[in-house]
C-alpha positions in Angstrom: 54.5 -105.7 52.9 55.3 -103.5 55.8 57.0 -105.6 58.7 57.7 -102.8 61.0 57.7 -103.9 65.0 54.7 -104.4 66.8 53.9 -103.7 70.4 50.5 -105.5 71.3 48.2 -106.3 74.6 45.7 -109.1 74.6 43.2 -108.6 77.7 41.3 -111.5 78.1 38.8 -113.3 79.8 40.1 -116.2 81.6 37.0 -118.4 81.8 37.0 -118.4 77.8 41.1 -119.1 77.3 44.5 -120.0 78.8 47.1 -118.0 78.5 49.6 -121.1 77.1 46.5 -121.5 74.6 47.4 -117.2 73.3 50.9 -117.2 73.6 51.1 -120.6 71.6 49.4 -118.6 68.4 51.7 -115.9 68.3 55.1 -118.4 67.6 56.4 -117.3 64.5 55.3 -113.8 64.4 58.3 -112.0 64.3 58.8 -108.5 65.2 55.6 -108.7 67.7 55.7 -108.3 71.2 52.3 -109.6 72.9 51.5 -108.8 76.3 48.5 -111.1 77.6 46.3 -110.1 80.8 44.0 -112.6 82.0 40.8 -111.4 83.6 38.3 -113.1 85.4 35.8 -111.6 82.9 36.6 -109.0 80.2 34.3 -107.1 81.7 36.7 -106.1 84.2 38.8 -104.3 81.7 38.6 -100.7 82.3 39.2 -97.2 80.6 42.8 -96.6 82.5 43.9 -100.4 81.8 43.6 -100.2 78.1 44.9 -96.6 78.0 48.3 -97.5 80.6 48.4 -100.1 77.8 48.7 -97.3 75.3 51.1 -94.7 77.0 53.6 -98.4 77.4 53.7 -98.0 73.9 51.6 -100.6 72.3 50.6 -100.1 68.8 47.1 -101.8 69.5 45.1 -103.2 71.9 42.9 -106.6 71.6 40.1 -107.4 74.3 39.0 -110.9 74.0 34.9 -111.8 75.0 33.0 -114.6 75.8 30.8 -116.1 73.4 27.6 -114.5 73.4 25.5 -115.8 75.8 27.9 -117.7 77.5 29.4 -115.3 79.5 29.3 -115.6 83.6 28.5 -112.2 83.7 25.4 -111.1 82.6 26.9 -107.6 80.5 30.7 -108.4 80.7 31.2 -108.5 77.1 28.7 -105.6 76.6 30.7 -103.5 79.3 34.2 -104.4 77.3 33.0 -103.1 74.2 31.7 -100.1 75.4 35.0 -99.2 77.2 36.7 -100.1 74.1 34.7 -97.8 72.2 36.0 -95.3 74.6 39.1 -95.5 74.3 39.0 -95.7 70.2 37.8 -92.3 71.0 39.9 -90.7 72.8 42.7 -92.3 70.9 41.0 -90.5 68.2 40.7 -87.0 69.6 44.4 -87.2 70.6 45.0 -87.5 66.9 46.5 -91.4 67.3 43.4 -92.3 64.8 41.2 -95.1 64.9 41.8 -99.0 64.2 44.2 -99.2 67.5 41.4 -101.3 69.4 39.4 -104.5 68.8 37.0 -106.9 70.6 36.8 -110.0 69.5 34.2 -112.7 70.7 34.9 -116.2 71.2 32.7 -118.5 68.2 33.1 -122.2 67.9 35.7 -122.1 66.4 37.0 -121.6 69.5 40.6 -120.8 70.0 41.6 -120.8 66.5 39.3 -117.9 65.1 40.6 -115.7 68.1 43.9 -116.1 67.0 43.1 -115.8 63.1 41.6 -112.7 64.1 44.4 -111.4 66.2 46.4 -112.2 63.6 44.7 -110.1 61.0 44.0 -106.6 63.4 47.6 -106.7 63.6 48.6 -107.1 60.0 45.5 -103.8 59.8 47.6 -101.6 63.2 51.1 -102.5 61.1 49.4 -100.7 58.1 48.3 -98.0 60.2 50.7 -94.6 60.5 53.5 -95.8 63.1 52.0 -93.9 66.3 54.6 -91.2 68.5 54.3 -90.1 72.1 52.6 -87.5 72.1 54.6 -83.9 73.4 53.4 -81.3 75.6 54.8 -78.0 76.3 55.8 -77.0 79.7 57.6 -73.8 80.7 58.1 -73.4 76.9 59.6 -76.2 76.8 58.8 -79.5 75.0 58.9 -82.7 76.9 58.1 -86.3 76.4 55.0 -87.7 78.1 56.2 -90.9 79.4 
């Protein structure tokens, strides 16, 4: 099994979880570095967030939703998967590939099927091709996009 080094962010929405209750779940993964961002509603997550998240480095991204129907916000969730989406895409068109971005919604299983999940999307971004910064020319000359 590959057990390369992860780099992960975990926006989530902060009416749904505690941070203590996240960064509890990831003791004993070793070689993964979670980030977690509370929100006060995952709808708040936006395009340049999750893409800052990418250009830091992060191997994948997780955005964490209410349970449906349940959110405060009448299209939170909705509005984090769609920006998700977006970002999958342009990930995608920037030849990163897909599979670098989930949403998962809160069940009754509560805390413990978020971090089952978590916990499976990133044993699925360590199988994925290791991702590089990308390079862009300037004055003939390549640089690093930092």
């Amino acid at each position: 099994m590959n057990k390369r080094a992860l780099k992960m962010y975990v926006f989530y929405c902060s009416n749904s979880l505690e941070q203590d209750q996240l960064a509890n779940g990831y003791n004993g993964l070793d070689g993964i570095t979670v980030k977690t961002i509370g929100l006060p509603c995952s709808g708040k997550v936006d395009i340049p967030y999750l893409v800052k998240a990418f250009e830091t480095g992060a191997d994948g991204v997780v955005i964490v939703t209410c349970k449906q129907n349940e959110c405060r916000h009448p299209e939170g969730s909705m509005r984090a998967r769609k920006r998700a989406e977006a970002v999958e895409s342009l990930l995608e068109e920037i030849g990163m590939g897909k599979g670098r971005m989930a949403v998962i919604e809160m069940k009754e299983d509560g805390v413990e099927q978020v971090l089952a999940e978590i916990r499976d999307f990133l044993e699925r971004v360590r199988n994925l091709p290791q991702q590089r910064t990308p390079k862009i020319a300037v004055n003939g000359q390549e640089n690093m996009i930092v």
